[in-house]
C-alpha positions in Angstrom: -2.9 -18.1 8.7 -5.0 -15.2 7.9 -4.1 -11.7 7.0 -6.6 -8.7 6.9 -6.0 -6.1 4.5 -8.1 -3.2 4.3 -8.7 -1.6 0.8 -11.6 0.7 1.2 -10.3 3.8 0.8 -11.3 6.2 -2.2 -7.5 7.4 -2.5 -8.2 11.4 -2.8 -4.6 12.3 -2.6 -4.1 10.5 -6.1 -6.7 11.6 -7.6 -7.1 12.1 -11.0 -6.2 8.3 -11.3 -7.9 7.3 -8.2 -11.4 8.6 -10.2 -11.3 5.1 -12.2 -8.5 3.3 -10.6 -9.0 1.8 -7.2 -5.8 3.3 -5.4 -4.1 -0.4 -4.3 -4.0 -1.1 -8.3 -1.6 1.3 -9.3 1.3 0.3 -10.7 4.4 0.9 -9.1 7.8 -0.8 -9.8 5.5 -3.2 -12.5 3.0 -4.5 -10.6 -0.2 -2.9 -8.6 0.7 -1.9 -4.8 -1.6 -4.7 -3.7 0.3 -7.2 -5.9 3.6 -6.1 -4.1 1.7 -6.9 -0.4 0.1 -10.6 -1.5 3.8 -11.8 -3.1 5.2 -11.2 0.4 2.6 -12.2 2.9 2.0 -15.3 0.9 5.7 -16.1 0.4 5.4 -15.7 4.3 2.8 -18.6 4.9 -0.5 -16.3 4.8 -3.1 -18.7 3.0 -5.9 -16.5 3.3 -6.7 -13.1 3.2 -9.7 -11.4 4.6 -10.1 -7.8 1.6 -12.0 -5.3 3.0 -13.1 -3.4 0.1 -15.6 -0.1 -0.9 -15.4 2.3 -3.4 -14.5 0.8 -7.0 -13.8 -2.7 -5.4 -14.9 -4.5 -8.1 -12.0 -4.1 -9.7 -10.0 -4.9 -6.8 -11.9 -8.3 -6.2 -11.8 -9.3 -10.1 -8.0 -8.5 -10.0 -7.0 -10.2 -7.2 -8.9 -13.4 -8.0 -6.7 -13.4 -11.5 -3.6 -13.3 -10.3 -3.7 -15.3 -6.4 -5.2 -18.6 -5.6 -5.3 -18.7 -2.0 -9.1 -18.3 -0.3 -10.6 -15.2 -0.7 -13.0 -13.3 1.5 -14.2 -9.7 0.0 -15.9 -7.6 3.1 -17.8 -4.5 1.6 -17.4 -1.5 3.9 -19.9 0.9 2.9 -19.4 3.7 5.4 -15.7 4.4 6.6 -15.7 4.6 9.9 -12.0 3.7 11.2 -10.1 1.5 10.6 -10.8 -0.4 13.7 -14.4 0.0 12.4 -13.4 -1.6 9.2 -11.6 -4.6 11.0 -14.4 -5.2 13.3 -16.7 -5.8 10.1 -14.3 -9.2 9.6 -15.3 -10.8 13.3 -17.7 -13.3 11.6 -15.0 -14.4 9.3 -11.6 -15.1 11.9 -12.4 -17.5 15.3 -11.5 -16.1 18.7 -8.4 -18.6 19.6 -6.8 -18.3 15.8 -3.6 -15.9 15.1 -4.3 -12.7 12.6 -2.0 -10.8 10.9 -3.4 -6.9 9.5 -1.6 -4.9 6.9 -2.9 -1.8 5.3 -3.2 -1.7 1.7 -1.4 1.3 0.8 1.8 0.7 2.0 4.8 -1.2 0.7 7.1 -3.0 3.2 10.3 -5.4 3.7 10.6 -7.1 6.5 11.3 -10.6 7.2 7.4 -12.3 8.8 8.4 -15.6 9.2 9.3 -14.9 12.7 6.9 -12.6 13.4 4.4 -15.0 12.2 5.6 -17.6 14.8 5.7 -15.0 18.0 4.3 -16.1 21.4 3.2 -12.6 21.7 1.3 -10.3 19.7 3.9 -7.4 18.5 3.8 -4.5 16.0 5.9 -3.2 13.3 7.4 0.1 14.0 10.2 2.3 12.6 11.8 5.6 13.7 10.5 9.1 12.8 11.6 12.7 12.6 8.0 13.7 12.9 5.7 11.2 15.0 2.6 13.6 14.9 1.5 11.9 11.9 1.3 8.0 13.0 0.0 5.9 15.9 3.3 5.8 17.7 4.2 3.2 20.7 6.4 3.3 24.0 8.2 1.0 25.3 10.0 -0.5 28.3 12.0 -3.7 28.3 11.3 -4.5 25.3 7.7 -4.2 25.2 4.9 -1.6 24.5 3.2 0.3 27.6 1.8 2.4 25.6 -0.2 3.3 22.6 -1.3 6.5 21.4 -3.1 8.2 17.8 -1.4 10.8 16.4 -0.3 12.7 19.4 -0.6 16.7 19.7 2.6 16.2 21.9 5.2 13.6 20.9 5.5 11.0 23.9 8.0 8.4 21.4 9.4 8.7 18.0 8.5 4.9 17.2 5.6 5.0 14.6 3.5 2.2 13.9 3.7 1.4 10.4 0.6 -0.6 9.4 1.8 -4.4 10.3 -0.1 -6.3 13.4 0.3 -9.7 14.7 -2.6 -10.8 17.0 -1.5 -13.3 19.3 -5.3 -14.1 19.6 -7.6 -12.3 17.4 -10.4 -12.9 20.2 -9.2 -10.5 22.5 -8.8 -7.4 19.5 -12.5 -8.1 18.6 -13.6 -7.8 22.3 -11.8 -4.2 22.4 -13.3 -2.6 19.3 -16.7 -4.2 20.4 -16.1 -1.6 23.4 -15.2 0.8 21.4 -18.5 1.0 19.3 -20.5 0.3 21.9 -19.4 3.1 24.2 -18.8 4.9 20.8 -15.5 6.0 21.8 -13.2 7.9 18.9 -10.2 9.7 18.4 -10.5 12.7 15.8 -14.0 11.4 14.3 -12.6 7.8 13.7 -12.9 4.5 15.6 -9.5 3.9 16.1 -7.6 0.6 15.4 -4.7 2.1 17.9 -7.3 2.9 20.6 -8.4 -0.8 20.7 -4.6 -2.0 21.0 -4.1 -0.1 23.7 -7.3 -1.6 25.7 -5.5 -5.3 25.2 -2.7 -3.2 27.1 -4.5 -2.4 29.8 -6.4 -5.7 30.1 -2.8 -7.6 30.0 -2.2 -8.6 26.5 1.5 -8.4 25.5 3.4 -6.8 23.4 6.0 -6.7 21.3 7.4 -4.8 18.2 9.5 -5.7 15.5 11.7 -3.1 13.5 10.5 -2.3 10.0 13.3 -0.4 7.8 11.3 -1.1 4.2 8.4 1.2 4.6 7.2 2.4 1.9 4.0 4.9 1.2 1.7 5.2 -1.8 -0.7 7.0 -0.5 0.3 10.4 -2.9 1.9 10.9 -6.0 5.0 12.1 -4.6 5.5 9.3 -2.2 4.1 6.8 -5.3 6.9 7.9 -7.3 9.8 7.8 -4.7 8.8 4.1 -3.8 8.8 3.2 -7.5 12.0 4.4 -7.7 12.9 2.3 -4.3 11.4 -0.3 -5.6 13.2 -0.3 -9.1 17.1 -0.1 -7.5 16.0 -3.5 -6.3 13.9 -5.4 -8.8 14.5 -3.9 -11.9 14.2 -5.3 -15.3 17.3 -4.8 -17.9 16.3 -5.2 -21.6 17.6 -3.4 -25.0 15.8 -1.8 -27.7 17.0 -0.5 -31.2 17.6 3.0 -31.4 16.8 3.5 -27.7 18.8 3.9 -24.5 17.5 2.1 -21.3 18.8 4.0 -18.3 18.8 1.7 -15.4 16.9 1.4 -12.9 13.8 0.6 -15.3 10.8 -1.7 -15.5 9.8 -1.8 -19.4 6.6 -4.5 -19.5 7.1 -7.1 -22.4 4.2 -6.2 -24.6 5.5 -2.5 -24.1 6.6 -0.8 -27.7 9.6 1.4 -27.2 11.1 3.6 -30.8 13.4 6.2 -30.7 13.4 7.1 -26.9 15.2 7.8 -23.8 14.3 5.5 -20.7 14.7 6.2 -16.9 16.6 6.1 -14.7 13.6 5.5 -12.1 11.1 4.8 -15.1 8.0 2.1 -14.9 6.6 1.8 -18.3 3.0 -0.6 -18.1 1.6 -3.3 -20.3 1.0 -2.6 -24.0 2.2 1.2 -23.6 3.6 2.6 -27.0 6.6 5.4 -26.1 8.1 6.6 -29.0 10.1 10.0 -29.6 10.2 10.4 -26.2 12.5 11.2 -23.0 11.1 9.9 -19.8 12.6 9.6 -16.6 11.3 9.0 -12.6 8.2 8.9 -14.0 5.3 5.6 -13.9 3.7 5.4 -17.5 0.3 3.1 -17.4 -0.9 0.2 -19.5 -2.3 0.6 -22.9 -0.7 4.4 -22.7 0.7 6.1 -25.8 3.7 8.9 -25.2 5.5 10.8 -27.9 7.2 13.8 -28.9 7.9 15.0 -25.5 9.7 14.9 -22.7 8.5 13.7 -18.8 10.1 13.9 -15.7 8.6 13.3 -12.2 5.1 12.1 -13.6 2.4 9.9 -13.7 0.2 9.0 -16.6 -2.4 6.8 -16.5 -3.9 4.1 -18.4 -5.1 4.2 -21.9 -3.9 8.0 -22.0 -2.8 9.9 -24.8 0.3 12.4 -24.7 2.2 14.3 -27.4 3.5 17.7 -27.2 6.9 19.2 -26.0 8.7 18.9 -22.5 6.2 19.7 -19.9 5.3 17.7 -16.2 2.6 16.1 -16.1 0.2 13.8 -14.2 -3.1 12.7 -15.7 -5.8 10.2 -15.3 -6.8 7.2 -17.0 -8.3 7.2 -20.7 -7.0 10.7 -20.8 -6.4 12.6 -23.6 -3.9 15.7 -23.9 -1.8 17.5 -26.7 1.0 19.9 -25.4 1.7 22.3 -28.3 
């Protein structure tokens, strides 16, 4: 089956390391966001994946053809217009009568998609929210979805769809955002990918939703660090070092050098990265970084940066260079 995953986005919420870092290859919990999305839909029976890719996706391509072996087609998206614009750019790619599954690039999840994968109907991951302003967000009767609507001014449901769509059919979805660039129909500037569901309501398609508890956003350096630390209570690694202390949960890469510090809790430390003299906790430390002399809490430093100073927060780019005195 195929899976569309759209990784266009320049990322300006994590910016400085989004400036030279594509944002799906940050590292989180030790291994880039997008890593974290391939292990599970491939360990779910996805054998290709349709990338939709713009700024710095270069890096994302080259990365991704390193690490996975299943088929590979990279769709450049020049212009963001949507992201029902940006799946509409992958019609010539996925056949009218063939399932598609869509997840967004930026967010983490746990969920079980065998089943989903094997639903007569299409259906939609959804989880409950305080504040459904923010999301698409669906309603529902008997167990299916009446309703879809963007972001609305006015709460009509508190069930937010969370990035993750089965397509029954992908024929139908493609015929709906065909309408919507023809009659150039968008909510708040965008072509939306909600908007076009909805039609397939209206038309008769079914469907369903399927409760997603493991939801986890990258999108900001906040939220980056909170799923890291999510992440970490579940797949953390547990090795010792001379003269250091290791407070679990960590993720210390093997080719990491660690003297005379203090690790985590809640503490990703990336390939090749030198810490020495150093207290760092809830904080995601890049490859080829080098930390001493200081203390960092609640920070993220990028790759091939330099630190050394006393205690201070901090959150730099890549091949960065500071000195706290």
């Amino acid at each position: 089956m195929k899976a569309i995953i759209p990784v266009a986005g320049v990322g300006t919420r994590l910016r400085p390391h989004t400036f030279s870092h594509p944002k799906v290859l940050l590292n989180v919990a030790g291994k880039p966001i997008i890593g974290h999305i391939m292990d599970k839909l491939i360990a779910s029976g996805i054998d290709e994946a349709i990338v939709i890719v713009g700024y710095l996706g270069n890096m994302v391509e080259k990365w991704l053809l390193k690490h996975y072996s299943i088929k590979f087609t990279f769709v450049n998206q020049p212009e963001r217009l949507g992201l029902a614009h940006a799946i509409w750019m992958c019609k010539p790619y996925v056949s009218d009568d063939e399932p598609l599954f869509i997840t967004l690039g930026d967010t983490i999840f746990e969920v079980d998609l065998e089943p989903v994968l094997k639903s007569p109907f299409s259906t939609l991951g959804v989880k409950e929210v305080e504040d459904p302003r923010r999301f698409g967000v669906a309603v529902t009767e008997g167990g299916k979805i009446v309703k879809l609507v963007e972001k609305p001014d006015t709460p009509i449901s508190n069930l937010a769809i969370v990035g993750l769509y089965f397509l029954h059919q992908a024929g139908p979805l493609f015929s709906s955002i065909d309408y919507l660039i023809d009659h150039d129909f968008k909510t708040k500037g965008e072509y939306q990918l909600t908007d076009a569901l909805q039609l397939m309501i209206e038309q008769g398609e079914t469907f369903t939703t399927f409760p997603v508890s493991g939801w986890y956003d990258c999108g900001a350096a906040e939220t980056l660090l909170s799923t890291n630390e999510i992440l970490l209570k579940k797949n953390a690694t547990t090795k010792t070092y001379p003269g250091c202390i290791i407070n679990e949960p960590a993720f210390i890469a093997n080719n990491a050098i660690i003297e005379n510090a203090i690790i985590g809790p809640n503490t990703t430390i990336g390939e090749h990265a030198v810490i020495s003299d150093a207290i760092i906790r809830d904080s995601i430390i890049g490859n080829y970084a080098r930390v001493s002399h200081i203390m960092l809490d609640n920070s993220i430093v990028g790759n091939n940066a330099w630190i050394t100073g006393n205690p201070h927060e901090i959150n730099i780019g890549d091949y960065s260079e500071i000195r706290v005195r």
